[in-house]
LOVOLO-474468 format. One record per residue: residue number from 1; residue in one letter; x, y negated, z of N, C-alpha, C, CB in turn. Coordinates in steps of 0.02 Angstrom, whole numbers, plus 32768, in hexadecimal, padded with zeros to 4 digits. Glycine has a CB too. Example, Ala and Ser with C-alpha at 12.3 -4.5 7.8 and 13.67 -1.06 7.14 Angstrom:
BEGIN
<atom 1 "A" <8294 811C 8186> <8267 80E1 8186> <8294 80A5 8186> <8235 80E0 81C4>>
<atom 2 "S" <8282 8070 8162> <82AC 8035 8165> <8285 7FFE 818A> <82C0 801E 811E>>
REM end
This chain:
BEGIN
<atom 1 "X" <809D 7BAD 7EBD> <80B0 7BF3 7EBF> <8070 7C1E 7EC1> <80DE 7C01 7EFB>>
<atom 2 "X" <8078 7C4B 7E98> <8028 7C79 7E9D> <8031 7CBD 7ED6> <8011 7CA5 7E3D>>
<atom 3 "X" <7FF5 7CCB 7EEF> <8008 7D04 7F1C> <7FD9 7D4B 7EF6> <7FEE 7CEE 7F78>>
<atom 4 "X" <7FF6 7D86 7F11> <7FED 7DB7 7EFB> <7FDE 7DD7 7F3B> <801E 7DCD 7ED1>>
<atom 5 "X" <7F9F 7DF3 7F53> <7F9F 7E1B 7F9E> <7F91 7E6F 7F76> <7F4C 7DF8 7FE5>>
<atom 6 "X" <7FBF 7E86 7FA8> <7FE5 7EC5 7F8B> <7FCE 7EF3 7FCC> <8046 7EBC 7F7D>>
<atom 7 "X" <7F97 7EF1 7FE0> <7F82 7F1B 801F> <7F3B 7F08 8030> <7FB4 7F0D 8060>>
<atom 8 "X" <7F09 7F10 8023> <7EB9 7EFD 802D> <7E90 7F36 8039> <7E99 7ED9 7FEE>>
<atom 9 "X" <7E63 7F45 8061> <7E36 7F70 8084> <7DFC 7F54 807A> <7E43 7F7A 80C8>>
<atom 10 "X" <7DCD 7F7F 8038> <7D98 7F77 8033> <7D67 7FA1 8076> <7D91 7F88 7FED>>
<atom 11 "X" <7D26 7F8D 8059> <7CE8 7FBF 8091> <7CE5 8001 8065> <7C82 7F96 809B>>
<atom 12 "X" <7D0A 8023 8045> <7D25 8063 8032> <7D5C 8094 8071> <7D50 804C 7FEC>>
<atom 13 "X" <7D76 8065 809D> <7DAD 806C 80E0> <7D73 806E 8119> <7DEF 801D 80EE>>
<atom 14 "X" <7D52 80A6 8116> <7D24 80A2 814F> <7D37 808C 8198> <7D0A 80DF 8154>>
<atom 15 "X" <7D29 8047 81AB> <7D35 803E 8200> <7D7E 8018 81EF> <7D3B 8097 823D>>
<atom 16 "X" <7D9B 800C 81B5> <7DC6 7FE4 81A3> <7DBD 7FAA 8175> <7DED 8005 8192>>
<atom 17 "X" <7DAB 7FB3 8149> <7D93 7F70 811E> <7D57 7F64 8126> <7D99 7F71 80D6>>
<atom 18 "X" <7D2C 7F2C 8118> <7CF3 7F14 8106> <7CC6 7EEC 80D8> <7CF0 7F07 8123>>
<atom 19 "X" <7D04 7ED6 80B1> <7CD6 7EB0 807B> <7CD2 7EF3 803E> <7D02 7E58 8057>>
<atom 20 "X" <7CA9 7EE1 8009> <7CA6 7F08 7FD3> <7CCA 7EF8 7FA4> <7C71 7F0E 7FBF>>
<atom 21 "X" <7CDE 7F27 7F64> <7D1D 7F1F 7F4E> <7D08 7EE9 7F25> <7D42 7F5D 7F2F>>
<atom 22 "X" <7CD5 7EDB 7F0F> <7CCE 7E91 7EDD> <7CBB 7E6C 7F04> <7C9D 7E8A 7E9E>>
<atom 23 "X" <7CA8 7E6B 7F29> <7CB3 7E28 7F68> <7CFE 7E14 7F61> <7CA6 7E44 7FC6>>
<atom 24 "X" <7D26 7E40 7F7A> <7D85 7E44 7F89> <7D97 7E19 7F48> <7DB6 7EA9 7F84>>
<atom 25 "X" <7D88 7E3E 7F02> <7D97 7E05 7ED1> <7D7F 7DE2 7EC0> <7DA4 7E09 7EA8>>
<atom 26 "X" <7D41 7DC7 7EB7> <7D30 7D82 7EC0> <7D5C 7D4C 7F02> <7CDF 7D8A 7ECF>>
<atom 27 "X" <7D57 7D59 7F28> <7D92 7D3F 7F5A> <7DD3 7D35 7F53> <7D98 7D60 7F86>>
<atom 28 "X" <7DE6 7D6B 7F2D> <7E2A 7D5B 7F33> <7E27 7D24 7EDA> <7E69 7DB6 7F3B>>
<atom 29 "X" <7E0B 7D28 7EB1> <7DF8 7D02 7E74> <7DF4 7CD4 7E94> <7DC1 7D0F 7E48>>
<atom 30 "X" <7DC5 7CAC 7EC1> <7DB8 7C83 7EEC> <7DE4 7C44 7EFD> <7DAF 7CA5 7F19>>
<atom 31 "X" <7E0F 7C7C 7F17> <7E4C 7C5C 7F4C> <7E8E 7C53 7F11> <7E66 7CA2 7F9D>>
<atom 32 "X" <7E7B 7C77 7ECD> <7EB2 7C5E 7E96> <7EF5 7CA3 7EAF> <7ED1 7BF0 7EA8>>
<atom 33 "X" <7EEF 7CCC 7EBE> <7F03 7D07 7EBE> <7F23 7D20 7E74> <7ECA 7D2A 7ED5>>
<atom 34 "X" <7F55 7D1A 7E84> <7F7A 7D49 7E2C> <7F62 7D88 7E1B> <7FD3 7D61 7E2A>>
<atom 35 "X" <7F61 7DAB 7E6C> <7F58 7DE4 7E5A> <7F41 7E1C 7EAE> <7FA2 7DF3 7E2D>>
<atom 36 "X" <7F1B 7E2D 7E98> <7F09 7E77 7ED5> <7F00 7EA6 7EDD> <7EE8 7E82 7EF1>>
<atom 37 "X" <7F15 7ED2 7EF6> <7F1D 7F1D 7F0F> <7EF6 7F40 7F39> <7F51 7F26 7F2B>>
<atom 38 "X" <7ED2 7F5C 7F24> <7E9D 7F6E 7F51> <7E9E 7FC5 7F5B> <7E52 7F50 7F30>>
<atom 39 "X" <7EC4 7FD2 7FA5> <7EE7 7FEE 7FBD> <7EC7 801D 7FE7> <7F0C 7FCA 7FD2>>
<atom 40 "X" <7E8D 8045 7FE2> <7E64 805B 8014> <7E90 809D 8041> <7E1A 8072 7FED>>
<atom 41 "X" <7E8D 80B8 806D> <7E81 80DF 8092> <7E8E 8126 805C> <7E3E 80CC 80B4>>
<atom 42 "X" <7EB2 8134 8054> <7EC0 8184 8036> <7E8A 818C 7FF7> <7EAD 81CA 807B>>
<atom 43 "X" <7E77 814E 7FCF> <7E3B 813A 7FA1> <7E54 8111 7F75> <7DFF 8117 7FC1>>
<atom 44 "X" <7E2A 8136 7F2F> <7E21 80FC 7F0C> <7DCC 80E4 7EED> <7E55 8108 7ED1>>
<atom 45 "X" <7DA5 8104 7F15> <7D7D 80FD 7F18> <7D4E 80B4 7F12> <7D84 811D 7F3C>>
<atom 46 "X" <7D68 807F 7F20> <7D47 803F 7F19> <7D6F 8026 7ECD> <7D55 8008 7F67>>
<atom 47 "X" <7D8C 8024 7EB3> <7DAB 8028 7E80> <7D88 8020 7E2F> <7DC7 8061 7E8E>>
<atom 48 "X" <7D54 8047 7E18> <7D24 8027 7DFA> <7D08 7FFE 7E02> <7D07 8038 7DF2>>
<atom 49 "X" <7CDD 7FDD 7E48> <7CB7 7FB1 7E57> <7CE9 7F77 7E42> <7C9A 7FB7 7E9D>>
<atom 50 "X" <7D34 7F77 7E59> <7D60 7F41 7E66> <7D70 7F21 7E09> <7DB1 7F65 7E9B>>
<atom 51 "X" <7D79 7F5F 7DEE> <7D8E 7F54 7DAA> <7D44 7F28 7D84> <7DA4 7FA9 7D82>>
<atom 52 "X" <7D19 7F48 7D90> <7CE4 7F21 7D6B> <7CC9 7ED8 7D92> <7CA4 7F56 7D63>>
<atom 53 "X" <7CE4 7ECC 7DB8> <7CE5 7E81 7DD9> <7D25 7E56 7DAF> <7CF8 7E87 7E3A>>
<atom 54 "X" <7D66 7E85 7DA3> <7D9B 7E51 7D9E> <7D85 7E5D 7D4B> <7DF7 7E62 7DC1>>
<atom 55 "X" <7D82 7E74 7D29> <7D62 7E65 7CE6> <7D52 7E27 7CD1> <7D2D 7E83 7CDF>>
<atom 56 "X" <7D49 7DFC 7CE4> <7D37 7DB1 7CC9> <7D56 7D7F 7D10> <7CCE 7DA7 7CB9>>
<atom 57 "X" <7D8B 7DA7 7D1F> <7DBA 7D6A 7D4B> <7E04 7D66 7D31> <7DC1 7D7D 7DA5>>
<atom 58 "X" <7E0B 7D2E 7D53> <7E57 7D3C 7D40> <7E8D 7D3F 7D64> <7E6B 7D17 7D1C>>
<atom 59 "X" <7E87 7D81 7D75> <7E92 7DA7 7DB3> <7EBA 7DF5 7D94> <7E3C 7DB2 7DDF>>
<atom 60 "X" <7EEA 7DF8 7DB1> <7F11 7E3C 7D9C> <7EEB 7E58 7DD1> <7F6C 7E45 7D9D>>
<atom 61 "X" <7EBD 7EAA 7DC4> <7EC1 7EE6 7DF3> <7F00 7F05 7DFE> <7E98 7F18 7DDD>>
<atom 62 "X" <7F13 7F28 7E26> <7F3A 7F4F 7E39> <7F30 7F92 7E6C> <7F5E 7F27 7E4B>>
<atom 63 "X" <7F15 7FD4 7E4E> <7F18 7FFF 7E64> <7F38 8023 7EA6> <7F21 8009 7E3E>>
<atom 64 "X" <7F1E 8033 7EE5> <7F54 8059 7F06> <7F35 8076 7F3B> <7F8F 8031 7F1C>>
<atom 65 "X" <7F5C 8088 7F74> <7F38 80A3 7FAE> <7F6D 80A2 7FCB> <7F12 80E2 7FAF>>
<atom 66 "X" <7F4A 80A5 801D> <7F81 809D 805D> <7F82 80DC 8074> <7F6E 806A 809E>>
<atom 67 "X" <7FC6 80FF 80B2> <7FBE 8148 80BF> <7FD9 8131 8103> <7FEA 8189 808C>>
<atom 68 "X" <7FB5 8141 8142> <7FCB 813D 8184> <800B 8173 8186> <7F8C 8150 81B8>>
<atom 69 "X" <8040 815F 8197> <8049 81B5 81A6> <807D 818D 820D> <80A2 81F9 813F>>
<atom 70 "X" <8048 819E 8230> <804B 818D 827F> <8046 8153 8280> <8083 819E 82A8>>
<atom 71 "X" <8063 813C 828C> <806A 80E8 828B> <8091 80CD 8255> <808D 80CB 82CB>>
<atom 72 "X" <80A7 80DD 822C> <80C5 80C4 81EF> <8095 80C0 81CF> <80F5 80E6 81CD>>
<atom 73 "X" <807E 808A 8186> <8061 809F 815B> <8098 8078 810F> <800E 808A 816B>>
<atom 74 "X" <807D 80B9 80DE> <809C 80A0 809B> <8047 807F 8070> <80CE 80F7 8069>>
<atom 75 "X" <8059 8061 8032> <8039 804B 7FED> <8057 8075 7FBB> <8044 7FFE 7FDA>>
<atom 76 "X" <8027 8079 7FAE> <804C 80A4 7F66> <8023 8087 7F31> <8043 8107 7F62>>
<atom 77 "X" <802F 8062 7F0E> <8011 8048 7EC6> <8023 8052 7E7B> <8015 800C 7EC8>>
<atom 78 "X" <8000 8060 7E6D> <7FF3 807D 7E1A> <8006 8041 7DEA> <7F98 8095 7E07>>
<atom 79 "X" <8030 8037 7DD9> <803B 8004 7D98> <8002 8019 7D5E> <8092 800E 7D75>>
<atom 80 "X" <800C 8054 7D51> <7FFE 806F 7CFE> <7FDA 809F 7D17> <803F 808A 7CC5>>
<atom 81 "X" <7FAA 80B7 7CE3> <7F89 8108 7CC4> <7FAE 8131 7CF4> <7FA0 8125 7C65>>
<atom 82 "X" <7FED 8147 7CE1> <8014 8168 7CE0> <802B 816A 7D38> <8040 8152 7CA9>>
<atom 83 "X" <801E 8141 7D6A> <8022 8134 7D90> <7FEE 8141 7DCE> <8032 810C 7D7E>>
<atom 84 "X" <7FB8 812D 7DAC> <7F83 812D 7DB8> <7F5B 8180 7DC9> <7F6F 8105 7D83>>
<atom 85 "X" <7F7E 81BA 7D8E> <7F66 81E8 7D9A> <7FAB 8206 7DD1> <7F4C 820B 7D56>>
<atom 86 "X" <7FD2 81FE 7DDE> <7FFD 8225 7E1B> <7FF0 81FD 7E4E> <8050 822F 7E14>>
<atom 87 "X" <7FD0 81C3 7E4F> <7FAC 81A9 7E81> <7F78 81CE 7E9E> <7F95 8174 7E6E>>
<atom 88 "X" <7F3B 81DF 7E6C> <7F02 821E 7E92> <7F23 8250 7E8F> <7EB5 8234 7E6F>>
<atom 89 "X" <7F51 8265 7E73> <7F69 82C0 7E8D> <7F7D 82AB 7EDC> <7FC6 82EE 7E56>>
<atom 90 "X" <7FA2 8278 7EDD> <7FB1 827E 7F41> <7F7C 827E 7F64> <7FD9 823D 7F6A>>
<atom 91 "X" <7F47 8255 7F4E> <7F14 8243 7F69> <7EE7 8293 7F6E> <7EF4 8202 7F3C>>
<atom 92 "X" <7EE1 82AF 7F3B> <7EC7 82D9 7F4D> <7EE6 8320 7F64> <7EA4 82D7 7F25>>
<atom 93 "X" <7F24 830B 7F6A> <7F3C 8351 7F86> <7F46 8331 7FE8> <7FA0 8373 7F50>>
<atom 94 "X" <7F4C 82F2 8003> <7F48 82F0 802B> <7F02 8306 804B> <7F60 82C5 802E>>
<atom 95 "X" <7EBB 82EF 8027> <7E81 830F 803F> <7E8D 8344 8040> <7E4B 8307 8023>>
<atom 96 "X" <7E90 838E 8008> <7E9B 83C7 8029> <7EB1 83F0 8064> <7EAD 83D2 8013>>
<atom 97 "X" <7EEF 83CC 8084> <7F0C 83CC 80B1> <7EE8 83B4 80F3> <7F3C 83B0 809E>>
<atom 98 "X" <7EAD 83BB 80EC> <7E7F 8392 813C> <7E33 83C1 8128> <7E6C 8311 8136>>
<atom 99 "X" <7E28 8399 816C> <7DD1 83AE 8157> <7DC8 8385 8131> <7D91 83AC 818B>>
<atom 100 "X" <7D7D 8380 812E> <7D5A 8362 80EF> <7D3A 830A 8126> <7D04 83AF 80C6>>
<atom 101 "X" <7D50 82E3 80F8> <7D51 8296 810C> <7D94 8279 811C> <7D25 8289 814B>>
<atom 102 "X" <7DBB 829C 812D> <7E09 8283 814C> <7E3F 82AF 811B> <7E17 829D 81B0>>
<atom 103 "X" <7E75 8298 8132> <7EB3 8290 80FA> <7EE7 82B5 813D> <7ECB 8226 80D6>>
<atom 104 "X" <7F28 82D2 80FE> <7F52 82EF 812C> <7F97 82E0 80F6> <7F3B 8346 8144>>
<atom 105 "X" <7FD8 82A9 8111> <7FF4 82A3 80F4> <8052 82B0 8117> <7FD2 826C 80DB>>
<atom 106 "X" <806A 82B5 8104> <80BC 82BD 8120> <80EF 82A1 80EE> <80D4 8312 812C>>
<atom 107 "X" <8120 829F 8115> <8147 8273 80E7> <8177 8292 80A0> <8178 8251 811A>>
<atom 108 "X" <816C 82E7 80AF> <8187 82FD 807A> <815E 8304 8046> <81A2 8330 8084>>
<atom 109 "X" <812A 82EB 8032> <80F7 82DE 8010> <8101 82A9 7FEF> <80C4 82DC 8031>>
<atom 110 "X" <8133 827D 8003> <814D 8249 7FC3> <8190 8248 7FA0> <814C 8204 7FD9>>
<atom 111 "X" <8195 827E 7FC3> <81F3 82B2 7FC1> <81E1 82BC 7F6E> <8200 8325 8002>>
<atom 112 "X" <821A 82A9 7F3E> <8219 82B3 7EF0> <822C 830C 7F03> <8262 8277 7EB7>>
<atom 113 "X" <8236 831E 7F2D> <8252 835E 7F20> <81FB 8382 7F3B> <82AA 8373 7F56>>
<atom 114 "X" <81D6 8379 7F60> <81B1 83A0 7F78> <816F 8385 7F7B> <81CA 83B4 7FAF>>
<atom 115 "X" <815C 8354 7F5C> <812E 8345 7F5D> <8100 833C 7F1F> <8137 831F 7F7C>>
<atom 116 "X" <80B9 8316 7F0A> <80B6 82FD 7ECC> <80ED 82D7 7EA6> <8086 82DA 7ECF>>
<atom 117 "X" <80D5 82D8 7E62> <8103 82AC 7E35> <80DA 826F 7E49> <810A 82BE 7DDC>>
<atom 118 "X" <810B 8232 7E6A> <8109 81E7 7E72> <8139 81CE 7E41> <811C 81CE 7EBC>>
<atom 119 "X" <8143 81C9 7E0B> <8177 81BB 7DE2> <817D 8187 7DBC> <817E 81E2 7DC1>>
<atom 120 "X" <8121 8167 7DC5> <811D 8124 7DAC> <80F6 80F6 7DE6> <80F6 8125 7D63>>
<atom 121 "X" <80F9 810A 7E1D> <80EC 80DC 7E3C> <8109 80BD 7E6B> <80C6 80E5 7E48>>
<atom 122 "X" <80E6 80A5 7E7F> <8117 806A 7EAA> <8100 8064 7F06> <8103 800C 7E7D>>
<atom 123 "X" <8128 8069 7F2B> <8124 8068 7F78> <8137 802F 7F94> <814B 8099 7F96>>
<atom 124 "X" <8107 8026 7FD1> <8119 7FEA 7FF8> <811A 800D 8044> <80DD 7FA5 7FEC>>
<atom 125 "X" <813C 7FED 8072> <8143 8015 80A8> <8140 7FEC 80E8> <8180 8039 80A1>>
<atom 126 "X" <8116 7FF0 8100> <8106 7FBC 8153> <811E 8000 8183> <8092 7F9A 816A>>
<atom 127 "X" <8161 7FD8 81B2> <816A 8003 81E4> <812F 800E 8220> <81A7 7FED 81FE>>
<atom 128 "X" <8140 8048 824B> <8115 8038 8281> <813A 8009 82C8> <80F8 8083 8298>>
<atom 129 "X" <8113 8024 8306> <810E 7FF1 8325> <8166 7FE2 833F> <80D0 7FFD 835E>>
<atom 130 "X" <8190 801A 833D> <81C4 8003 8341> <81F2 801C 82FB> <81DA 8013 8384>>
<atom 131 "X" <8226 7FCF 82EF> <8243 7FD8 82A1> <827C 8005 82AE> <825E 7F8D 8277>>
<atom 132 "X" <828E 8037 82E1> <82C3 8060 82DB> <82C5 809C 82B0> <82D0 8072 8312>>
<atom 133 "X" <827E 80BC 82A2> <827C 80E8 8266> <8282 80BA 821D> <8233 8113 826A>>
<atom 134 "X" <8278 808D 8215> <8285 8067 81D7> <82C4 8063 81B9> <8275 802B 81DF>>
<atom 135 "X" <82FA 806B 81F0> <832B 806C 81E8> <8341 80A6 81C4> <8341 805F 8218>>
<atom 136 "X" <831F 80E9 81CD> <8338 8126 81AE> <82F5 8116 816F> <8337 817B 81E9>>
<atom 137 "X" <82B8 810C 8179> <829B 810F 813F> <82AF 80ED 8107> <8268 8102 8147>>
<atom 138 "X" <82AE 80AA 80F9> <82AA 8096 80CB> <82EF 80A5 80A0> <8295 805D 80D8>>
<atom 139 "X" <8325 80C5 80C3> <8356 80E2 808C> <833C 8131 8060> <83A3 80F1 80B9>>
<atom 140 "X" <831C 813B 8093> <8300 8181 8059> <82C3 8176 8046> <82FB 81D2 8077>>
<atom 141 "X" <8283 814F 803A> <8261 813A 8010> <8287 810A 7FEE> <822A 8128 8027>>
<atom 142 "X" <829F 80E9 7FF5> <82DC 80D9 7FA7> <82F9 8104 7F79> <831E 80BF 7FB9>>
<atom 143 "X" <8309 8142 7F9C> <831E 8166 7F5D> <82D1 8196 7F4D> <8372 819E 7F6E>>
<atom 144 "X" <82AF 819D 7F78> <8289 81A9 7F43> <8264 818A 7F1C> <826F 81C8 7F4D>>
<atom 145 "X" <8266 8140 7F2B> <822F 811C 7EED> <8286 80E9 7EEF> <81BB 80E5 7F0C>>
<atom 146 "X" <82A1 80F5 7EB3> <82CE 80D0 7EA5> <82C8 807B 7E7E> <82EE 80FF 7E84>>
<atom 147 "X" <82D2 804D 7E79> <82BB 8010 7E72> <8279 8000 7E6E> <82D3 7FFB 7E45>>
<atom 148 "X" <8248 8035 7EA5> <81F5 802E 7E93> <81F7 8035 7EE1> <81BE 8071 7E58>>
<atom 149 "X" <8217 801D 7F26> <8206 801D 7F62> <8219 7FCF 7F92> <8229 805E 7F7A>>
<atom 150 "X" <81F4 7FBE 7FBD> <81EF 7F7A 7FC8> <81D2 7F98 8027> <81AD 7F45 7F81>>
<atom 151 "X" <81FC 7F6D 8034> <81E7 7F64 808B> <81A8 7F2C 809C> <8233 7F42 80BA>>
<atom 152 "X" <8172 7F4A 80B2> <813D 7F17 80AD> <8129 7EE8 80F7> <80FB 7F43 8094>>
<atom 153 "X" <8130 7EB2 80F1> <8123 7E86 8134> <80F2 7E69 8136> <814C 7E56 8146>>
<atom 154 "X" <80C9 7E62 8147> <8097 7E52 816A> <8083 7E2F 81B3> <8086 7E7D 8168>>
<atom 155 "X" <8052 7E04 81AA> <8047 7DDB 81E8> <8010 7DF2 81FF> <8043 7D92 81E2>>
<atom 156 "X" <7FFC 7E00 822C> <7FC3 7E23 8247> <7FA3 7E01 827C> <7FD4 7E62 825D>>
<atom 157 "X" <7FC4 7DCE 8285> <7FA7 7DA1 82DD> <7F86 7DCE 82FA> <7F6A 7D58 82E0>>
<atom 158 "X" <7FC2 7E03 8317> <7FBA 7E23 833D> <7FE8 7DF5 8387> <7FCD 7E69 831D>>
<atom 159 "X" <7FE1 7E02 83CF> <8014 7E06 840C> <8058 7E05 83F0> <800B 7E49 843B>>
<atom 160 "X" <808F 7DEB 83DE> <80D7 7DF6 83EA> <80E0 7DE5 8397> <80F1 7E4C 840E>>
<atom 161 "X" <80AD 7DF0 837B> <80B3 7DE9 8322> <80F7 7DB6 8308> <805D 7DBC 82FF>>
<atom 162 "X" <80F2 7D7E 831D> <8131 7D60 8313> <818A 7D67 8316> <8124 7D3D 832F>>
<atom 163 "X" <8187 7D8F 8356> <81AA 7DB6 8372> <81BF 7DED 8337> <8186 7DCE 83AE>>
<atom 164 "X" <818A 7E09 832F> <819D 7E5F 82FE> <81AB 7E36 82C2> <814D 7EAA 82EB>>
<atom 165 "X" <8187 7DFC 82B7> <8197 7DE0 8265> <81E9 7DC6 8261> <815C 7D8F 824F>>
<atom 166 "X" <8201 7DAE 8298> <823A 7DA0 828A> <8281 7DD2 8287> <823B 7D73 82AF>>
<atom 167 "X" <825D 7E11 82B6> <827D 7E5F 82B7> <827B 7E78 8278> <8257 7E95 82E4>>
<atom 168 "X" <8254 7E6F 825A> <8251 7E88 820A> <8275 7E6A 81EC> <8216 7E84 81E4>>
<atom 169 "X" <827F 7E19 81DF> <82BB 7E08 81A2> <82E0 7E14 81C6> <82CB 7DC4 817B>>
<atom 170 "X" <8306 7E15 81FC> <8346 7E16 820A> <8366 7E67 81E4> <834C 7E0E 8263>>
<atom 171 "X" <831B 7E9C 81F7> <8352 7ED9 81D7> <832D 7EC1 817D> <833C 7F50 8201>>
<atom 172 "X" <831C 7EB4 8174> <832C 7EBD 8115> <834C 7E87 8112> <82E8 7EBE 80D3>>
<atom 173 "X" <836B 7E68 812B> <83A2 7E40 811D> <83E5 7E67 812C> <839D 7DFF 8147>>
<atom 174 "X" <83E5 7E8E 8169> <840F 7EB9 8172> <8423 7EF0 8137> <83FA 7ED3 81A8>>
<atom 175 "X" <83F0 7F08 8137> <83E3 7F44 810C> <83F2 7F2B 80CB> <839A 7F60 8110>>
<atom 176 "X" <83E3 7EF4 80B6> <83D2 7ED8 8079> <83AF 7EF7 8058> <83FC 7ECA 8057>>
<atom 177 "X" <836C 7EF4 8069> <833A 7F28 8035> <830C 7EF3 8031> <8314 7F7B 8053>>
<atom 178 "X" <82DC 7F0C 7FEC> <82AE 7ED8 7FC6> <828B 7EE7 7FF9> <828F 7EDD 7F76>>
<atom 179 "X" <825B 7EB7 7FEF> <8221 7EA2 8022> <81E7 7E82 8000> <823A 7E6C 8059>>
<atom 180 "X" <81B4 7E7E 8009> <8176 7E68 7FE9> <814D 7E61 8033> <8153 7EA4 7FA9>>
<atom 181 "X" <811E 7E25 8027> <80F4 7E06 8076> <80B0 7E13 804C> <8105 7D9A 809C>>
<atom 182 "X" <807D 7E26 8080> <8041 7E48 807B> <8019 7E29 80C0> <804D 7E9E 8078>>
<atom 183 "X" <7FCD 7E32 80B7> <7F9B 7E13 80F5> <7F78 7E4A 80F7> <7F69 7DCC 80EA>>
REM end
């Protein structure tokens, strides 16, 4: 089975990632990786470096960026061109919204009614530390990214991690919503 990691933090995620983005793909080439997403911090900033590494791998890039918003965070990844540029319009309309180095994002900002056009891209969604807002979220980021939204799980070997991992399928089993696993 091939894996695809759909959530990676280059040293573009200041004080969050640390390797460099062609380090990241050589590694994940490495390890026989289908494919990686390199997901910075309200950035797409490492993104050239990453593309001209996967150029002679055989290795799918995949465009995107992560958005804290409190303890929740979403992915938002760019399939296409077309994706790719309402990808930097969020990106850069969330910088406007802050001082200069930091990001300012809310959730009606992925609202099809009030926010950028997201119309080709695609969302992944890690609850925060407790899954009772998940319960109201992930039905309305479903309608707004309609067969392009996925509940994202993750293992973090964090304290209790096992615990929250098994709290999570139970509701998208409940819920019955797609799901996609990420590191």
């Amino acid at each position: 089975m091939s894996y695809a990691e759909l959530h990676c933090l280059s040293n573009f995620s200041f004080l969050h990632g640390a390797s460099h983005p062609h380090e990241l793909v050589q590694r994940a080439s490495e390890l026989g990786y289908r494919a990686l997403a390199l997901t910075d911090e309200c950035s797409v900033a490492g993104v050239v470096r990453a593309y001209e590494a996967a150029r002679d791998q055989p290795l799918k890039l995949i465009v995107g960026s992560r958005f804290k918003l409190n303890d929740e965070l979403v992915v938002i990844l760019a399939p296409d061109r077309r994706a790719y540029g309402q990808l930097c319009t969020l990106i850069s309309h969330c910088r406007r919204q802050a001082k200069k180095g930091s990001y300012h994002i809310q959730w009606s900002d992925l609202s099809t009614e009030q926010g950028p056009a997201l119309d080709h891209c695609l969302l992944l969604y890690r609850p925060g530390s407790t899954l009772s807002k998940a319960r109201e979220r992930m039905p309305w980021l479903s309608k707004q990214f309609p067969q392009r939204c996925w509940f994202m799980v993750e293992r973090l070997l964090t304290p209790g991690d096992e615990e929250r991992y098994q709290q999570c399928l139970s509701l998208i089993k409940e819920l019955q919503l797609p799901a996609v696993c990420a590191n």
